[in-house]
C-alpha positions in Angstrom: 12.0 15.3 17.7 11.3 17.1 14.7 10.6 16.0 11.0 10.8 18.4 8.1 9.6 18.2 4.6 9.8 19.8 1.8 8.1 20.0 -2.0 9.5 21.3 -5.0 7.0 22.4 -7.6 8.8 23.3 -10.7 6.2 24.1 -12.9 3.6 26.1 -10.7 0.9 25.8 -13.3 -1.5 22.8 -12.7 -3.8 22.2 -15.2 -7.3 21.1 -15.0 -7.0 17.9 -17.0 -4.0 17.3 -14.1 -6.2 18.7 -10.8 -7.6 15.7 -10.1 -4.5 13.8 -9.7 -2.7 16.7 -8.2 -5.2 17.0 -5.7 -4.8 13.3 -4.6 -1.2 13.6 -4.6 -1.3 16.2 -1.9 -4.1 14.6 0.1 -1.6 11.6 0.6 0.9 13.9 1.6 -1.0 15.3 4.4 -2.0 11.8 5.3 1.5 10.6 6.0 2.4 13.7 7.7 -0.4 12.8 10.0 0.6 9.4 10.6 2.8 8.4 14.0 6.3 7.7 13.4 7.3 4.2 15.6 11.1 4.2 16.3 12.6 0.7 17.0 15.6 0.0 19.0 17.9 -2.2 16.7 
């Protein structure tokens, strides 16, 4: 099984007053794409 993503950045400019932030954004991205995916029979 495969899972694809994608992000949209519409403005590619990311100012330092909005780094920080940005930053953290993507770190929790890459977390959850880390993360197993448990499938349940329903």
């Amino acid at each position: 099984m495969q899972l694809k993503s994608q992000l949209d950045i519409t403005n590619p400019l990311i100012l330092p007053v909005d780094c920080k932030a940005f930053k953290a954004f993507y770190s929790k991205i890459v977390e959850k794409q880390a993360e197993q995916i448990v499938l349940t029979k329903v």
